[in-house]
TIROLO-125549 format. One line per 8 residues: their letters; for each residue x, y, z of C-alpha. Coordinates in Angstrom, 3 decimals, padded with zeros to 6 digits, always signed. Example, Ala and Ser with C-alpha at 12.3 -4.5 7.8 and 13.67 -1.06 7.14 Angstrom:
<rs>
as) +012.300,-004.500,+007.800 ~ +013.670,-001.060,+007.140
</rs>
This chain:
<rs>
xxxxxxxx) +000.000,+000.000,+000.000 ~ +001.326,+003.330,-001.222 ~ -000.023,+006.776,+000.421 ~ -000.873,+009.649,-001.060 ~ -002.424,+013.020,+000.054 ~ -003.449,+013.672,-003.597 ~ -004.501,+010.775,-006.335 ~ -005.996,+011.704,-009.704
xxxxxxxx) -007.525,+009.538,-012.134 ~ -006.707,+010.799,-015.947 ~ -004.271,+013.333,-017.426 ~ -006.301,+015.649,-018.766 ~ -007.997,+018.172,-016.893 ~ -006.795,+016.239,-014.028 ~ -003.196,+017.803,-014.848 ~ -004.285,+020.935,-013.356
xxxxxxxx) -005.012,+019.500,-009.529 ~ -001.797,+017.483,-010.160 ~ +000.197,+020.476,-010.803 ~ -001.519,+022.632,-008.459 ~ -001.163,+019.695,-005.793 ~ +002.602,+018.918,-006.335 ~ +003.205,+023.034,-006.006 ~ +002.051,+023.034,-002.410
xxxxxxxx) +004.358,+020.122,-001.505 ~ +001.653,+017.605,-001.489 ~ +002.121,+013.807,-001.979 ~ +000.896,+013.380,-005.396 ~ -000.705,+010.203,-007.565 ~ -001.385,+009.949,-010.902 ~ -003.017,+007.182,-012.747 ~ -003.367,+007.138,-016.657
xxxxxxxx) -004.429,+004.563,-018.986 ~ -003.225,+006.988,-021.937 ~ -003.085,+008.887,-024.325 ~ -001.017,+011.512,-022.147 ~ -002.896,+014.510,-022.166 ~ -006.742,+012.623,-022.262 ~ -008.883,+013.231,-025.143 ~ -008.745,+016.839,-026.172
xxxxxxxx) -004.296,+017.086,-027.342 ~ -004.821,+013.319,-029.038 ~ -008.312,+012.253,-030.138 ~ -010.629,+015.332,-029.318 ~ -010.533,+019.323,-030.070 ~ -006.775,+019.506,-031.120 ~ -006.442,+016.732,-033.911 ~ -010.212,+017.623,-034.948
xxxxxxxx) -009.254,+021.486,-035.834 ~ -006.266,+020.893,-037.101 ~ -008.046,+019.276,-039.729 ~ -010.752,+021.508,-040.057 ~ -008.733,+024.844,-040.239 ~ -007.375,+023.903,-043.940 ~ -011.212,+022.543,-044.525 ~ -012.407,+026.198,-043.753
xxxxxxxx) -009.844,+027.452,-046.280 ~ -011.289,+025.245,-048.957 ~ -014.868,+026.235,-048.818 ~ -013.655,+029.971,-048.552 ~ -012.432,+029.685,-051.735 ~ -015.179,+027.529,-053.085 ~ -017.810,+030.351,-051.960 ~ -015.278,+033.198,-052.892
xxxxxxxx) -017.355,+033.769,-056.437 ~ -019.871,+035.829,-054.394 ~ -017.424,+038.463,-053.986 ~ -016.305,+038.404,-057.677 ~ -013.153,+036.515,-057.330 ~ -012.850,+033.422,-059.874 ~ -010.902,+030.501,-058.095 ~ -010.567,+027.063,-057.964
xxxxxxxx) -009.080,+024.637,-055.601 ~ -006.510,+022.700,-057.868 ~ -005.557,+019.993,-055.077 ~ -006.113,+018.511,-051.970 ~ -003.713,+016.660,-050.180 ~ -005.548,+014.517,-047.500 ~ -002.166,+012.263,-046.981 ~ -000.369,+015.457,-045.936
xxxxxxxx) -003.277,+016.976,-043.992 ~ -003.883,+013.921,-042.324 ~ +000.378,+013.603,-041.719 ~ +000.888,+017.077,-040.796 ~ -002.189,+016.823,-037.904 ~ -000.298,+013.302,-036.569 ~ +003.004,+014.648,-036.976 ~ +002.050,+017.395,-034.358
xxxxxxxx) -000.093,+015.204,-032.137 ~ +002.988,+012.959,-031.696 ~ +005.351,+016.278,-030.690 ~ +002.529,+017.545,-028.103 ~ +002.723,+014.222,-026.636 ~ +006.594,+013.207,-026.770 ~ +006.489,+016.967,-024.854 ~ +003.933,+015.958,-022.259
xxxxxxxx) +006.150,+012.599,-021.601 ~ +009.257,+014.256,-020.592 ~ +007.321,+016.717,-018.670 ~ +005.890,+013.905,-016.572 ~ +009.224,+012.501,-016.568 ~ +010.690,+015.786,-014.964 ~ +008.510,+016.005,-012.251 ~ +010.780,+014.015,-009.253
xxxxxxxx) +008.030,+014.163,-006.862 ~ +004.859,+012.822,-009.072 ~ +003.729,+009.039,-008.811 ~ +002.937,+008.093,-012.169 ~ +000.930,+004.935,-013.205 ~ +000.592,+004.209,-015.993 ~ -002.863,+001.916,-016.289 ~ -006.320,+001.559,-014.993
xxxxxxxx) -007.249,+002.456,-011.989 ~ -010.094,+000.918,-009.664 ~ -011.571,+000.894,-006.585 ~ -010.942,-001.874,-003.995 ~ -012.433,+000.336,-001.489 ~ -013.591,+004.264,-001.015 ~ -010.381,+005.671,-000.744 ~ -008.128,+003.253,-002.665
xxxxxxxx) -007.551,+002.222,-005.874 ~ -005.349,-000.622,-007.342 ~ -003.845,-000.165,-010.943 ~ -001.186,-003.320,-012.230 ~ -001.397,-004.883,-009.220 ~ -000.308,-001.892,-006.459 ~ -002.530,-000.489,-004.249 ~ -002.768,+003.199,-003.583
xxxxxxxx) -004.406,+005.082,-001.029 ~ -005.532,+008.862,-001.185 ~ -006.440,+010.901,+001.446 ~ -008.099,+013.094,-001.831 ~ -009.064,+011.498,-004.995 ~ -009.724,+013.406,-008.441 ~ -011.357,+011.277,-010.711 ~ -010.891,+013.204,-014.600
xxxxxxxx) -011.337,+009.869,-016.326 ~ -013.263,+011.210,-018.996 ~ -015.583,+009.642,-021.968 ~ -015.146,+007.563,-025.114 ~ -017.319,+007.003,-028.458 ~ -020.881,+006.091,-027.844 ~ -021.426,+002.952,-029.912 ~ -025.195,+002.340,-030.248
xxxxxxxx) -026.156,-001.855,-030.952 ~ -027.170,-001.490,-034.276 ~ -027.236,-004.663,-036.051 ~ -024.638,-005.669,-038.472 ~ -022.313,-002.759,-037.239 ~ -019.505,-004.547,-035.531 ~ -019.447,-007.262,-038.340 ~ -019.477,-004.082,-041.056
xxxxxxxx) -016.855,-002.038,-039.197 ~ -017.259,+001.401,-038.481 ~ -015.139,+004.879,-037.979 ~ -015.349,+007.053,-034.894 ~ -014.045,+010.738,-034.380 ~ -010.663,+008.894,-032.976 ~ -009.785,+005.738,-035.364 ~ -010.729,+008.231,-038.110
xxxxxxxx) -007.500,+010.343,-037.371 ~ -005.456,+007.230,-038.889 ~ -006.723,+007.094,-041.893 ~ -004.340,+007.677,-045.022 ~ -006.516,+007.803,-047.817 ~ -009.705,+009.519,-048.405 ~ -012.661,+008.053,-048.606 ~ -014.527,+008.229,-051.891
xxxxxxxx) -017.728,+008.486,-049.978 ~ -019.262,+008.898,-045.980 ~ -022.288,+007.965,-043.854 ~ -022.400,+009.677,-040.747 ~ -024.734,+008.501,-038.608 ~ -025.285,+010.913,-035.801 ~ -026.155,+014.462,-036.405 ~ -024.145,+016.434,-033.030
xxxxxxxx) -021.545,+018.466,-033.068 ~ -018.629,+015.435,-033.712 ~ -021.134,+014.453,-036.996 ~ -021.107,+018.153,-038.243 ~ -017.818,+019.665,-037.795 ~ -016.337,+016.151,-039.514 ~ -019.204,+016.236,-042.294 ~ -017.461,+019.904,-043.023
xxxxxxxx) -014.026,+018.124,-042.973 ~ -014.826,+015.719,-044.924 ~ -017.156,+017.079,-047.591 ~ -014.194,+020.157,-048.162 ~ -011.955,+016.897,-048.764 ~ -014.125,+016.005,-051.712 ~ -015.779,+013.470,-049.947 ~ -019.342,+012.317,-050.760
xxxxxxxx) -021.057,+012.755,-047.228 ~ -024.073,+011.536,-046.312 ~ -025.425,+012.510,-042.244 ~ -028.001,+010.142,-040.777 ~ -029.703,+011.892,-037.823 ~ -032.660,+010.506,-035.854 ~ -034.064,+013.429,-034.195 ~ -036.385,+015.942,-036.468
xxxxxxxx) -032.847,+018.423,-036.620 ~ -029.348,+018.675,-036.160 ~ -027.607,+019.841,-033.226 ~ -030.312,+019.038,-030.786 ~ -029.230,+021.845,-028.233 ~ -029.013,+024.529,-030.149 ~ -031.679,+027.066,-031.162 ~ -034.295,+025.485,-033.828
xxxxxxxx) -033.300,+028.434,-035.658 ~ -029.922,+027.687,-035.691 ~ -029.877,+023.941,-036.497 ~ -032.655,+024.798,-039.220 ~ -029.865,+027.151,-041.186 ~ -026.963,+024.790,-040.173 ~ -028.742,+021.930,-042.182 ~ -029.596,+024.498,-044.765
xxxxxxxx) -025.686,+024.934,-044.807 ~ -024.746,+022.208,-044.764 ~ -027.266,+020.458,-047.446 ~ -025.312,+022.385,-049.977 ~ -022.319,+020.573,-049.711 ~ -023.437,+017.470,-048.495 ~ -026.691,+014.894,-048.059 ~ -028.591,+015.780,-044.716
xxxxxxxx) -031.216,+013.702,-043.817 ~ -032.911,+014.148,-040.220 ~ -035.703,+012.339,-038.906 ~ -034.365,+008.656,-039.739 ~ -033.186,+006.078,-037.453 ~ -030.367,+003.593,-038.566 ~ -031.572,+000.076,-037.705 ~ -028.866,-001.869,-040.028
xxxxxxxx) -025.607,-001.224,-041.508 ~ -024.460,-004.512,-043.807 ~ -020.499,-004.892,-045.304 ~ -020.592,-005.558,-049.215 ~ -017.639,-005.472,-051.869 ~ -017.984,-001.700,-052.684 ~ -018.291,-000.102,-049.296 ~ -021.571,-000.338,-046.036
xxxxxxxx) -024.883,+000.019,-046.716 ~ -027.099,+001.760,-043.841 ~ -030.756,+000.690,-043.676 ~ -032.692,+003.628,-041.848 ~ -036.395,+003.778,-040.537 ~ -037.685,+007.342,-042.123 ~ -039.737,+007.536,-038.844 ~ -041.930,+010.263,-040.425
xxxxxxxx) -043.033,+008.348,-043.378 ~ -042.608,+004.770,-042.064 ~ -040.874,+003.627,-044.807 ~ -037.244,+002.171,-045.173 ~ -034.505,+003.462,-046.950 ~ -031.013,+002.369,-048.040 ~ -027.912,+004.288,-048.239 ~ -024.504,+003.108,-049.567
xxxxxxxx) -021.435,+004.768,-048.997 ~ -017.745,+003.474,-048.447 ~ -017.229,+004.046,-044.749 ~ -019.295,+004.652,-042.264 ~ -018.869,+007.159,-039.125 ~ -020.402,+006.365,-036.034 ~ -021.003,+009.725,-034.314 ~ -023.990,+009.657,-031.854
xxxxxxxx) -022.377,+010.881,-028.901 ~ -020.201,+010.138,-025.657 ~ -020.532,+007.367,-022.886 ~ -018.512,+007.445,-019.368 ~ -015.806,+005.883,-018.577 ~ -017.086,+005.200,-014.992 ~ -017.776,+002.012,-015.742 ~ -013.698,+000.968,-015.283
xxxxxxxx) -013.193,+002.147,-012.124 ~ -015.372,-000.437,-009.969 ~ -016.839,+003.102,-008.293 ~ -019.344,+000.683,-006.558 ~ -016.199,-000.162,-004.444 ~ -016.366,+003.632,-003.336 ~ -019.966,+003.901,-002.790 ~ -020.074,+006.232,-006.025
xxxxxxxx) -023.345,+006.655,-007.741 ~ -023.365,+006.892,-011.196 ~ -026.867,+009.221,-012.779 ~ -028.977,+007.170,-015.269 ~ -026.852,+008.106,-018.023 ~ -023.635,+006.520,-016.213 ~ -022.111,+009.447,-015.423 ~ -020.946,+010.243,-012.381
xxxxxxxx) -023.230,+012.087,-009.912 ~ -021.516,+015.322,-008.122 ~ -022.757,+017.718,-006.112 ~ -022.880,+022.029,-006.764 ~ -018.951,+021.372,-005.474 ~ -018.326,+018.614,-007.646 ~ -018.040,+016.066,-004.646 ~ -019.067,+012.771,-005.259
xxxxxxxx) -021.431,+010.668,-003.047 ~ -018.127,+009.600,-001.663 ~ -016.561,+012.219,+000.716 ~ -013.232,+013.709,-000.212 ~ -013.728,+011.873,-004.021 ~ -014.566,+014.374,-006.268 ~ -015.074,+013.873,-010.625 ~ -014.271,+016.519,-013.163
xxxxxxxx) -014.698,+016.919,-017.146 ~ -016.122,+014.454,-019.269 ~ -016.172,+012.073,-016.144 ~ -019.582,+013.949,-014.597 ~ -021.239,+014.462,-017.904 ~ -022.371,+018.049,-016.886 ~ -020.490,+020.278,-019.594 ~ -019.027,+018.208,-021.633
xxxxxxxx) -016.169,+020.359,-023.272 ~ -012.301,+021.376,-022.103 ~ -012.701,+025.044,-021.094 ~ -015.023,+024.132,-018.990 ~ -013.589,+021.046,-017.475 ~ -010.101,+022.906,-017.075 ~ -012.641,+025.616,-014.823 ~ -013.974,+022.403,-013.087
xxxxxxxx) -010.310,+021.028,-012.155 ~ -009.027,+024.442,-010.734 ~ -012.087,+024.640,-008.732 ~ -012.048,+022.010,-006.895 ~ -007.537,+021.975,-006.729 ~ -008.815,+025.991,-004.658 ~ -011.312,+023.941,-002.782 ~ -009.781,+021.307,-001.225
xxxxxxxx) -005.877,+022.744,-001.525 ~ -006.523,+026.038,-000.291 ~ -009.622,+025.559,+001.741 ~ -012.344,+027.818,-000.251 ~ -015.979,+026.428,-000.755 ~ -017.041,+027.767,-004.532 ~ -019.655,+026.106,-006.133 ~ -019.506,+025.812,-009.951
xxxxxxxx) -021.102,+028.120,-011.700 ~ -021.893,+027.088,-015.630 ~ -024.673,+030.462,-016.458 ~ -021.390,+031.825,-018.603 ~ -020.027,+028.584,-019.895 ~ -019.429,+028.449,-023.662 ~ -019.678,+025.887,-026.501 ~ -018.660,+026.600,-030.236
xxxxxxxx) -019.120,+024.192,-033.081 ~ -016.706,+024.420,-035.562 ~ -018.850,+023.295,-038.633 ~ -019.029,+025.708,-041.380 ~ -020.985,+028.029,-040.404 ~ -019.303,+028.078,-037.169 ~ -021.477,+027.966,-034.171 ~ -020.978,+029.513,-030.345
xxxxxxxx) -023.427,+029.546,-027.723 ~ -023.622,+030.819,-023.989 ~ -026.343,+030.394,-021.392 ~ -030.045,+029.016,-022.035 ~ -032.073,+028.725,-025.104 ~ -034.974,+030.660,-025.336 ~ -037.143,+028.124,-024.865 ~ -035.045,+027.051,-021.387
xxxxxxxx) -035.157,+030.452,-020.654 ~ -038.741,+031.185,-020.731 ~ -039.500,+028.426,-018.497 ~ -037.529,+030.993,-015.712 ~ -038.082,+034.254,-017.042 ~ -039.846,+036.453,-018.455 ~ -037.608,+037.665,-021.457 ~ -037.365,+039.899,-023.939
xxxxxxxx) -035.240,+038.541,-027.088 ~ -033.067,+040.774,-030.035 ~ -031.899,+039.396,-033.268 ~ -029.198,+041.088,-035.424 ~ -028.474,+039.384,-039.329 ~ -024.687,+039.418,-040.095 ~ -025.850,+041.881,-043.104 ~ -027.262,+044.632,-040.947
xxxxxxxx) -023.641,+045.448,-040.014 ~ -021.432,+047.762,-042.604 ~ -018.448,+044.368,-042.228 ~ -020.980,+041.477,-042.496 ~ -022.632,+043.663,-045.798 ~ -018.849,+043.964,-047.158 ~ -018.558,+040.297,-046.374 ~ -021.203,+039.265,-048.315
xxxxxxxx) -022.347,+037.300,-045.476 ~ -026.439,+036.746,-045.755 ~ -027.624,+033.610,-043.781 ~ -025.830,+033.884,-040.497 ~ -026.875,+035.982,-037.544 ~ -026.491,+036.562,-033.614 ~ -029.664,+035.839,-031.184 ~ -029.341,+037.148,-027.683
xxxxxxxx) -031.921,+036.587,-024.322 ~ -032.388,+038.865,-021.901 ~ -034.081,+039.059,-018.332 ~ -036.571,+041.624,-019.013 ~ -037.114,+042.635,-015.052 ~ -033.322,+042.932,-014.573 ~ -031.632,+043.252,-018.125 ~ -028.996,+040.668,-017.045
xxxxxxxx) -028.070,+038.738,-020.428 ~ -028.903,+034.618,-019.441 ~ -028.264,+033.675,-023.722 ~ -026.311,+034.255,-026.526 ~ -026.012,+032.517,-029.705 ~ -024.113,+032.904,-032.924 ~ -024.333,+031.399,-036.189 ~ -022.083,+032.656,-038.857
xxxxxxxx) -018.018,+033.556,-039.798 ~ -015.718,+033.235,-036.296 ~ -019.261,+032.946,-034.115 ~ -016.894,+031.205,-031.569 ~ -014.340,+034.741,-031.454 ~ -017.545,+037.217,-031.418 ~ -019.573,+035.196,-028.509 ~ -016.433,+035.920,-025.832
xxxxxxxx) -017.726,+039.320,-025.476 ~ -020.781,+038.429,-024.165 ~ -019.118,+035.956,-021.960 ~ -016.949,+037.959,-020.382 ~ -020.173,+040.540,-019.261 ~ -021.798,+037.396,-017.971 ~ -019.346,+036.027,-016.287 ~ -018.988,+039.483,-014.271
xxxxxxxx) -022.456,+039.602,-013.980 ~ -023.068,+042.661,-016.154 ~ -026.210,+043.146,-018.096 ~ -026.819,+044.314,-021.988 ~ -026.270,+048.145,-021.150 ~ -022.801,+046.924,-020.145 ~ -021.909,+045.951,-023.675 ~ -022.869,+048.792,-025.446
xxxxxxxx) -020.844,+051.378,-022.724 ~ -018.211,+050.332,-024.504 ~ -017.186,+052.083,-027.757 ~ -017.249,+049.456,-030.624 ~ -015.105,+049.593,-033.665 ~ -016.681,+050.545,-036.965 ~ -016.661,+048.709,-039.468 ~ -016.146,+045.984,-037.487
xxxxxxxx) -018.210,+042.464,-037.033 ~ -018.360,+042.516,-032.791 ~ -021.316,+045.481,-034.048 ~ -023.398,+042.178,-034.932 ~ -023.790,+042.036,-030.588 ~ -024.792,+045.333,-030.157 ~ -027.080,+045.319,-033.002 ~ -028.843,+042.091,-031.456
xxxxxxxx) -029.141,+043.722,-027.842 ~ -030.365,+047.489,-029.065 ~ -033.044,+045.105,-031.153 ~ -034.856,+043.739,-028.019 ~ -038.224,+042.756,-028.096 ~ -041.092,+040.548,-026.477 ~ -041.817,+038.623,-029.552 ~ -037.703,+037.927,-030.644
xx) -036.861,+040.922,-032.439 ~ -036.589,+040.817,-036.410
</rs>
């Protein structure tokens, strides 16, 4: 038995209590079953943009003949894309090795860990014991038990980032933010992509509005089909074929395609760790259930990130891990706060959201709601832009902004205004004390706020 004041399940946002832990001379653990880093540096947001960022570049240029500007995309490289993305994933983690390596006073174990009781966990065969245990052990690829899948053989958003040749064609089944942002990938590859999307729309948590223009968007480069649920995906000699319920008109339909992409969301990775031993609960999803402190059901074992399902997304599980590292290192008692936590979808359009929907919103306020079109602004006019546009909620007894949502050119870079004022609690007068460049695109938020009205604005 090895004791520890400090153990921490997964290196991802659990490097941040492991860093903050080993600075105030604490006897530190850390158990990792790899890759170094978790999900975000090697399977997740890193690899993922990487990619996109050149597939942004492509559609630019494939859209630029609305400015008057004849071009053409001569070639693609998807072997060097692909290369250039691994080439950097594998120098971010040979970097994170030796930085591991460096730290003398760190316990590194390289493994699983699990329970044998609460406050110990065994991983290859030693036993460690922490008076505090972080448990940042994160999520991996939903795989829903379609039949014929595992026979057919599928792609997820991390055996994908392998792949050395293109394929010829694509069916996505899932329509969430891992399904669109790779359908843009893909489709700016010269792929033929096909998304396969049960619900009635795409990106279920985002504004109607917004997932109705998004599939608009997106139908233009690419098959969308909502509304349909896969029930069979069968191996041939060309490629899969994917048999799908139309669940509107109760009738089946076959698509073909050469690979298929399994995209349908996330599932915990509670389910290694024997929490049972620990007197955990997991919620009915099989994440595990924390408390306004992030606490467990077991005292002094707290979960973080992807590992309590709440927001699933690094900024905010980085904000999760330093929380609890002030908490229980330097004694304070915050609860976390997610009313200003972001999300951007990096599809194309981009998407960025903070706070509730509308509809959420409603069900706790009275609001008052202001659109704002891209074109009402002098830059989004000059840019041609005419589909995308900026949707903000608002208390209407106390003006404090509790929503914000962006669809349209570097949504993600134009939201962090707004998040900021909520964040320090400031209300929609706040943004428009300060002086805002013109011609400039953050104009798009003020517009929205100054057009404020019961019924949603425009």
């Amino acid at each position: 038995m090895k004791d520890y004041d400090v153990v921490v399940v997964g290196s991802g946002c659990g490097m941040n209590i492991v860093e903050e832990a080993i600075e105030h001379g604490l006897r530190v653990a850390l158990i990792d079953r790899g890759p170094l880093g978790g999900t975000c540096p090697n399977l997740g947001c890193i690899p993922s943009k990487l990619l996109i960022f050149p597939a942004d570049r492509i559609v630019e240029v494939q859209e630029s003949g609305k400015l008057g500007i004849e071009a053409d995309v001569k070639k693609v490289d998807f072997a060097a894309i692909m290369e250039r993305m691994r080439q950097y994933l594998r120098r971010n983690l040979e970097h994170m090795r030796q930085g591991i390596a460096n730290i003398e006073t760190l316990g590194y174990y390289q493994g699983t860990g699990r329970f044998s009781d609460q406050h110990t966990l065994e991983v290859n065969g030693e036993q460690l014991k922490g008076k505090k245990i972080f448990l940042a052990s994160g999520s991996r690829p939903l795989i829903p038990p379609i039949k014929g899948l595992e026979s057919a053989g599928y792609l997820t958003n991390e055996t994908l980032l392998e792949l050395k040749e293109k394929p010829k064609s694509l069916i996505i089944i899932g329509g969430g933010y891992v399904a669109v942002e790779y359908g843009h990938f893909f489709a700016a590859m010269g792929t033929a992509v096909t998304i396969l999307e049960m619900t009635d729309r795409l990106v279920l948590a985002e504004e109607p509005e917004i997932a109705a223009l998004l599939k608009k968007e997106l139908g233009r480069r690419m098959a969308v089909h909502t509304g349909v649920l896969v029930e069979e995906v069968k191996r041939g000699e060309a490629g899969v074929s994917v048999v799908a319920n139309d669940l509107k008109a109760n009738v089946k339909r076959e698509f073909s395609a050469e690979q298929v992409l399994v995209a349908v969301g996330r599932r915990s990775n509670a389910d290694t760790l024997n929490v049972g031993a620990a007197g955990i609960e997991l919620d009915k999803r099989g994440f595990i259930r924390v408390d306004d402190y992030l606490e467990t059901t077991a005292k002094n074992i707290f979960a973080v990130g992807d590992a309590n399902g709440r927001e699933m997304f690094t900024h905010t599980a980085n904000r999760e891990a330093m929380l609890v590292a002030d908490n229980t290192i330097h004694n304070q008692h915050n609860k976390m706060d997610y009313h200003a936590a972001p999300h951007a979808v990096f599809s194309h359009p981009q998407i960025a959201s903070v706070g509730l929907t509308e509809a959420a919103a409603r069900q706790n306020f009275k609001v008052m709601v202001g659109r704002a079109n891209y074109s009402d602004v002098a830059k989004g006019e000059a840019m041609m832009e005419q589909s995308g546009f900026a949707k903000a909620v608002i208390a209407a007894d106390t003006g404090k902004i509790v929503g914000f949502h962006i669809i349209g050119p570097e949504a993600p870079t134009l939201i962090q205004e707004i998040i900021n004022a909520m964040a320090a609690g400031g209300d929609a007068d706040h943004i428009g004390a300060g002086v805002h460049i013109h011609p400039a695109m953050p104009e798009l938020i003020v517009a929205a706020l100054n057009n404020l009205s019961d019924s949603g604005g425009l």
